[in-house]
C-alpha positions in Angstrom: 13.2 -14.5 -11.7 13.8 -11.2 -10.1 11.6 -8.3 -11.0 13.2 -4.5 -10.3 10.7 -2.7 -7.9 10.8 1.0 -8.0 10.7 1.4 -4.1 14.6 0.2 -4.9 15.8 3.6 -5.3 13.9 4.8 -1.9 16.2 2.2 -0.1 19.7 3.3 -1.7 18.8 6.4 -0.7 17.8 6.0 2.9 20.8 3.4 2.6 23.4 6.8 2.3 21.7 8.4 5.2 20.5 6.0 7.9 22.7 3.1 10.1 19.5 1.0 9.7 16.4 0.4 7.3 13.1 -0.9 8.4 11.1 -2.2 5.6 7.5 -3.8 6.3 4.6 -4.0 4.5 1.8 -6.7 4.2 3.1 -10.7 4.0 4.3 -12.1 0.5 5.4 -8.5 -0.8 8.4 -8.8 -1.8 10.4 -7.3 1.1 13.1 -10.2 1.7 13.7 -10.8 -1.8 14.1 -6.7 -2.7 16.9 -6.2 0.4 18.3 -9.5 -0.9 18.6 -8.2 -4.1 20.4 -5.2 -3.5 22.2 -5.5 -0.3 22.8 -9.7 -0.1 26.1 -9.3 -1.5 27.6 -7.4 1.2 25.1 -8.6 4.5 24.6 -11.4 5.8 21.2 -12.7 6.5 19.4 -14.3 9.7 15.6 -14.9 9.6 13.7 -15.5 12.8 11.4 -17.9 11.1 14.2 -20.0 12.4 13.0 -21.4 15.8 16.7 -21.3 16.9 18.1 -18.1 16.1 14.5 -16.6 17.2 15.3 -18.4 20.7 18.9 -17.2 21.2 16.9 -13.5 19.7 14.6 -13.2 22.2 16.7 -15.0 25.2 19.7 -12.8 24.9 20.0 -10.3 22.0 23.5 -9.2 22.9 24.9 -13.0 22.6 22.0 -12.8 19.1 23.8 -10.2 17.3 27.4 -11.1 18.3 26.5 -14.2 16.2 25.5 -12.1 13.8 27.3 -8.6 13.5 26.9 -6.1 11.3 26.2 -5.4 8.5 23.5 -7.8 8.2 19.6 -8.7 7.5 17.6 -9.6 9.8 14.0 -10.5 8.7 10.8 -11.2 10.2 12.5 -8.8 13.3 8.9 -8.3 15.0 8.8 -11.7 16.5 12.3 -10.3 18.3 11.8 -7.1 19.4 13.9 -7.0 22.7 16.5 -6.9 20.0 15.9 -3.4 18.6 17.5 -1.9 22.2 20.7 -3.6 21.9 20.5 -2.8 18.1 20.4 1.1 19.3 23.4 0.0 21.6 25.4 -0.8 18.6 24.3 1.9 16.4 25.5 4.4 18.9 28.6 2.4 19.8 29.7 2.6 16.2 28.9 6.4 15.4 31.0 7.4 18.3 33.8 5.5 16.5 33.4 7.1 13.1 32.6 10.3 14.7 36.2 9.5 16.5 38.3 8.8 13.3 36.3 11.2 11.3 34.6 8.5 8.8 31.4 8.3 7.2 28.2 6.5 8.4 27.0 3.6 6.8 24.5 1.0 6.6 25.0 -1.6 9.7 21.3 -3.1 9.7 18.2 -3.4 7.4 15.4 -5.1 9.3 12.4 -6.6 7.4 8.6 -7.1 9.5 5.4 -8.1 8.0 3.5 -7.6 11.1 3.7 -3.8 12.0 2.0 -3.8 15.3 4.4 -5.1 16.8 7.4 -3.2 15.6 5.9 0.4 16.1 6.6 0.3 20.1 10.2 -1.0 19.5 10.8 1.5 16.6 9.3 4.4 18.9 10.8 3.3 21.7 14.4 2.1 20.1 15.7 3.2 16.7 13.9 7.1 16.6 16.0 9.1 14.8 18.1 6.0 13.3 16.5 4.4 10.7 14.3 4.6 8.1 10.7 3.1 8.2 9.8 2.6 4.3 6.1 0.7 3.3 6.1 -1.5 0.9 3.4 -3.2 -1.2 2.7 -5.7 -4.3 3.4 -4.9 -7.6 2.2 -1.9 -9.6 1.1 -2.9 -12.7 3.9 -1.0 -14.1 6.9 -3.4 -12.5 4.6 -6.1 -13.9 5.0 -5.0 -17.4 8.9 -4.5 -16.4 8.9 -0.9 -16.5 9.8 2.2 -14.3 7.2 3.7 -12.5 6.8 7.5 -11.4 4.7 8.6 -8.8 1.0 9.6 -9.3 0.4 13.3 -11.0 -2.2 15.4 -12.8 0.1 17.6 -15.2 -1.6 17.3 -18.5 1.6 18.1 -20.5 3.9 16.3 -18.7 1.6 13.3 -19.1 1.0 13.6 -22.6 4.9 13.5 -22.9 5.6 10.8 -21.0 2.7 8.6 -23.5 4.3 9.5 -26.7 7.9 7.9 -24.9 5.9 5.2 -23.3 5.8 1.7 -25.1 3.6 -0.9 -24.8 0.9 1.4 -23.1 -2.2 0.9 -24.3 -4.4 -2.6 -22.3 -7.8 -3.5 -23.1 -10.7 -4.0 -20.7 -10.2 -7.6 -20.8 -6.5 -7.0 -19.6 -6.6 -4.9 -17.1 -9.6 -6.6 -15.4 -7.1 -10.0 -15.8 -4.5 -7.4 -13.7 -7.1 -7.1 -11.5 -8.0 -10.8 -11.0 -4.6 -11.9 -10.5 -3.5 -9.1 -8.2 -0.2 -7.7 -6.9 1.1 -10.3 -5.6 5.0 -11.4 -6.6 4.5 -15.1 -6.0 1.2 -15.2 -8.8 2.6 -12.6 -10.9 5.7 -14.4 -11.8 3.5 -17.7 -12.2 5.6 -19.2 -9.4 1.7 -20.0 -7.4 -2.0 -21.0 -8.5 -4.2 -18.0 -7.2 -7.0 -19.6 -5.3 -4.4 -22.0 -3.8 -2.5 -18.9 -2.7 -4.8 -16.5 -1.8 -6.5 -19.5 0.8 -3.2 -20.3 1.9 -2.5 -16.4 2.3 -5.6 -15.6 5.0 -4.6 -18.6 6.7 -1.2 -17.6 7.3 -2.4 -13.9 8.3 -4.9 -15.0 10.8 -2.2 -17.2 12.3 0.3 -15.1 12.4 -0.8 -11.7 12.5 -4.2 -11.6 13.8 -4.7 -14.0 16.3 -2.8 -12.9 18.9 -4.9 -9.9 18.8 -8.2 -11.0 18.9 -10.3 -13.4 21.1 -9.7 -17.5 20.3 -13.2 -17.4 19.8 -13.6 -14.6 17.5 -11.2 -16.0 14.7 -14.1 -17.7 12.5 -15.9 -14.1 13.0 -12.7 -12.1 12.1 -12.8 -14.2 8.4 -16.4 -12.7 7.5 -15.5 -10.1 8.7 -12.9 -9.6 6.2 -15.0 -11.2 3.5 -17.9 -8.9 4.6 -15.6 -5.9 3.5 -14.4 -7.0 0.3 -17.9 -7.1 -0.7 -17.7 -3.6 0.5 -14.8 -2.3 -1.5 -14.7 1.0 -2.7 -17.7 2.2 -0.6 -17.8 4.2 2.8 -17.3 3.0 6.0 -20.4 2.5 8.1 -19.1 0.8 11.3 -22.9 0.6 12.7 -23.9 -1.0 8.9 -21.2 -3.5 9.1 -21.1 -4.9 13.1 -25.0 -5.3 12.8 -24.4 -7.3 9.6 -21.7 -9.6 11.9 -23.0 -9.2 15.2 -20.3 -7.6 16.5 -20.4 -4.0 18.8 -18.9 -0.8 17.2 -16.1 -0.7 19.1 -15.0 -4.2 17.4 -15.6 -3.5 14.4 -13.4 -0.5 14.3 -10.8 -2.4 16.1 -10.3 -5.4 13.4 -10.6 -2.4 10.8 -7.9 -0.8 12.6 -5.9 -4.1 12.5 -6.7 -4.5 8.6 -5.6 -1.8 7.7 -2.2 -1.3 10.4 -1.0 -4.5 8.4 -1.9 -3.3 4.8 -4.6 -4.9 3.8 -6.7 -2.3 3.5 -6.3 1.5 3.0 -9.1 4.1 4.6 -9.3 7.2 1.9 -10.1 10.2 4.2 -12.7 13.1 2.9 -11.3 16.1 2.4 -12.3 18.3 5.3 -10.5 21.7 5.2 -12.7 24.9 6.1 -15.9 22.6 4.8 -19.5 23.0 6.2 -21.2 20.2 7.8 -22.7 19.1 5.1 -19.4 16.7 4.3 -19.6 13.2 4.5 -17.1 12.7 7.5 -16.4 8.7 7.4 -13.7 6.9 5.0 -13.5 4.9 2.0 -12.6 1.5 2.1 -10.4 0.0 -0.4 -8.3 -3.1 -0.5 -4.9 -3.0 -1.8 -5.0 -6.7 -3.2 -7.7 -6.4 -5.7 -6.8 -10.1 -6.3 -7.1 -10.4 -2.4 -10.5 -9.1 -3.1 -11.7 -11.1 -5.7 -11.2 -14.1 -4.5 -12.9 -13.5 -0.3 -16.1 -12.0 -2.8 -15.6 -15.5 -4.5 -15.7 -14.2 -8.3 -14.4 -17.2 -10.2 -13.0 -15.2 -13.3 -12.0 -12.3 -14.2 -14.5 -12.0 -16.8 -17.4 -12.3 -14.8 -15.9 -9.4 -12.4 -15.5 -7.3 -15.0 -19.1 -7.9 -16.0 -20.8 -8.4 -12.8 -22.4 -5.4 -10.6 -19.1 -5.0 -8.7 -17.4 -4.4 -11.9 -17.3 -0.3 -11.2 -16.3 -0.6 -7.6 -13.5 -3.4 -8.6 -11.7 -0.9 -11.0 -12.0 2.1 -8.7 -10.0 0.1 -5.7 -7.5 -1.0 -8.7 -7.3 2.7 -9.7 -6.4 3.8 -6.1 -4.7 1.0 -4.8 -2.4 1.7 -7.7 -2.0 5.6 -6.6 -1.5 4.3 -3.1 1.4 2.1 -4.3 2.9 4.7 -6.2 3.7 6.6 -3.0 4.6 4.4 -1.0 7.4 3.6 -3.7 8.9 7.3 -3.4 8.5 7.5 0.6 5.4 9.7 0.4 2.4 9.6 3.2 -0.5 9.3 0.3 -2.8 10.6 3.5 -1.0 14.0 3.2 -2.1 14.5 -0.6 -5.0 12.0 -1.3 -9.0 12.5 -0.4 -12.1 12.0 -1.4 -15.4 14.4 -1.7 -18.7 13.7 -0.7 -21.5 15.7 0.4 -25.2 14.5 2.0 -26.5 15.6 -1.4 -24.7 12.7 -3.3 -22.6 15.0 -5.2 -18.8 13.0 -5.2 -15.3 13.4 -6.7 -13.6 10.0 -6.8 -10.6 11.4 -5.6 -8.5 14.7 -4.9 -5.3 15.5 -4.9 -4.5 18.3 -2.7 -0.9 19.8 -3.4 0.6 23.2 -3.5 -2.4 24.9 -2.0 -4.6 23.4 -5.1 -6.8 20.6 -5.4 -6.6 18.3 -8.7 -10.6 16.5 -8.7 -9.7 13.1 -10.6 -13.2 10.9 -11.6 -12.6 7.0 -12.1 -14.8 5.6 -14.8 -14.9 1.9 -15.8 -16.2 2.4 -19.5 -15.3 4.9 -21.9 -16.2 8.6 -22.4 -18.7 8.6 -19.4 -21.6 11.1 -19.2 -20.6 14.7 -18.0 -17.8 13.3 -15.6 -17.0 16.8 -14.5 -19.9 17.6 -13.3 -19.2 17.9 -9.9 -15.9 19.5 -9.8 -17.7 23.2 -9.4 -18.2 21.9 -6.0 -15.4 22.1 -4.4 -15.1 25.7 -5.0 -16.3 25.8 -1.4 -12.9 25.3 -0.5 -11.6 29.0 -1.6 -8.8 27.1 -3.4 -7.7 27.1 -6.6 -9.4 24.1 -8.7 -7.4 23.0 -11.2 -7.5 20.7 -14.8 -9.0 17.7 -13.1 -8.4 13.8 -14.9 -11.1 11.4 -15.9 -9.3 7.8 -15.7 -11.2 5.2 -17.4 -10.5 2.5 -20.3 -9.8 5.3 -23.1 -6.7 4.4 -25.7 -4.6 7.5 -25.4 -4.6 10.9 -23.1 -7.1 13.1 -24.3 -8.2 16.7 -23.2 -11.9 16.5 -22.7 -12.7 19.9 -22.0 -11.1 23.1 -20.2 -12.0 21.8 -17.0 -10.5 18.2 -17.1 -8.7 15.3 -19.6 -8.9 11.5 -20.2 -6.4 9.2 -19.2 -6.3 5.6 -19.8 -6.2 3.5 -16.8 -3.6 1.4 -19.0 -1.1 4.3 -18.1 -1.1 4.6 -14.5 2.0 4.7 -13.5 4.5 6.3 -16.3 
């Protein structure tokens, strides 16, 4: 059962304009079964998971892809990347010929990688300027209802207009912390996998095939608390000196498996926002995972109800909250670092999140239970910044959007997404 993805319309779009498309993202995704759905019928399709095209790949990539011409899919191409230079060859080979006969450009390659460290250098080095690197993560919990998706925003009206169009909206508590248990994964969404089995089956592949080549042999029993260490530590701030005296590990390590977390998007670092402020600022990120499912299951909750119960309840639905937002750029090609930031000060005065656009900043509060107590209280705060503050959003587990008062509005969690 295929499920329409809104990062879909990104592709056909950088399909009109590029010779090649990159698409990675974390493992499991979704990546080879999106580019199969929509380009399939016209490419062929070679995956390197094969030991013996990956051979041929990485022995001679000119004899690779005359097995294989264009237009075609090539997946898993970061195990091969010798084979991004003569890819460049053949781009350029083929624009001078349409440039010659005076045709249009087309799509001659889409290239899908779950391990982005290794297809940075090539893509730098290679394809600049020739394709188009998209990021792609789980489900929203809008493609897992079946519906369209739109990008994040804080436009009270337009909001309230999209609800009174929206169907099937509204999600208790009890539902949405069952989204939250499950996860964004395709495989457990569509029931095709049992979670636990999955998830298990999920860090074991990662480590193997991602991680260990970057860290020591020795380290690899380390490097899985470590990551279990930080799902415990989900919607918090980073303290590297906190966390690698927990493990035993230096500093310097501990930023450098962080690094490699969040490089192959499993983790996303919410920056604070630091324009003309005072020292005063909190200056390290917030950690959040983009699998809550991922998350509940290293921090060994065994249901969802006792998540939603339990004293990580809060943090559990503010990494939902964002991780959703985070998704919802990535699906429309947006860097979410360019818009999205935190606020905290040494006093402990926070705002979940801001959204910084258009010279304004949109303060947005994420509250697990309903109608919290004076949730805008610390939006006055970031009139420090000399910018203009505008009607800030309270998300929590409310029914419908309501305004609250002049300075801010409620918005289910239920409705992330329209």
């Amino acid at each position: 059962m295929y499920i329409e993805r809104d990062i879909e319309s990104l592709l056909l779009e950088a399909a009109d304009s590029f010779q090649v498309i990159t698409l990675y993202g974390s493992r499991q995704v979704g990546k080879t079964t999106t580019v199969m759905h929509l380009f399939g019928e016209v490419f062929d399709f070679v995956s390197l998971d094969d030991a013996e095209e990956l051979e041929l790949a990485l022995a001679n990539p000119r004899a690779f892809l005359e097995s294989h011409p264009w237009p075609v899919i090539i997946d898993e191409v970061q195990k091969a990347t010798p084979i991004l230079s003569e890819i460049k060859r053949i781009v350029d080979k083929q624009r001078r010929i349409w440039i010659k006969n005076g045709e249009p450009r087309r799509l001659m390659f889409v290239l899908t990688g779950s391990n982005q460290f290794e297809l940075q250098d090539g893509i730098s080095e290679s394809l600049a300027g020739r394709t188009a690197v998209i990021n792609m993560s789980g489900f929203t919990q809008m493609e897992k209802r079946k519906q369209k998706g739109a990008i994040f925003d804080v436009d009270f009206d337009i909001l309230l207009s999209k609800e009174r169009e929206s169907s099937d909206s509204y999600r208790s508590v009890k539902q949405v912390f069952d989204d939250i248990f499950q996860g964004s994964m395709p495989d457990i969404c569509i029931g095709e996998s049992r979670r636990d089995l999955y998830y298990k089956a999920y860090i074991d592949t990662y480590i193997e095939k991602d991680v260990r080549k970057l860290i020591s042999a020795s380290s690899e029993m380390q490097f899985r608390r470590f990551i279990s260490l930080l799902a415990l530590r989900t919607a918090r701030e980073v303290v590297y000196s906190d966390i690698s005296s927990d493990l035993g590990i230096n500093v310097e390590t501990c930023k450098r498996w962080m690094s490699i977390l969040q490089t192959s998007g499993i983790i996303y670092l919410l920056e604070p926002y630091m324009a003309n402020a005072s020292k005063r600022i909190i200056k390290s990120p917030k950690l959040y995972f983009m699998d809550t499912g991922l998350c509940s299951y290293l921090c060994k909750w065994p249901t969802a109800e006792m998540l939603k119960d339990g004293p990580m309840g809060g943090a559990f639905f503010e990494t939902y909250v964002i991780s959703e937002i985070i998704k919802s750029f990535f699906n429309y090609g947006i860097e979410p670092s360019q818009y999205l930031y935190y606020y905290r000060d040494i006093d402990k005065k926070e705002v979940d999140l801001l959204l910084v656009k258009n010279g304004s900043i949109y303060p947005v509060e994420i509250k697990k239970g309903i109608s919290p107590n004076k949730p805008t209280k610390n939006f006055k705060v970031l009139e420090k910044y000399k910018m203009p503050i505008k009607r800030g959003m309270i998300i929590d587990n409310a029914e419908k959007i309501r305004a609250l008062n002049d300075n801010a509005f409620v918005f289910p969690v239920s409705l992330l997404g329209i």
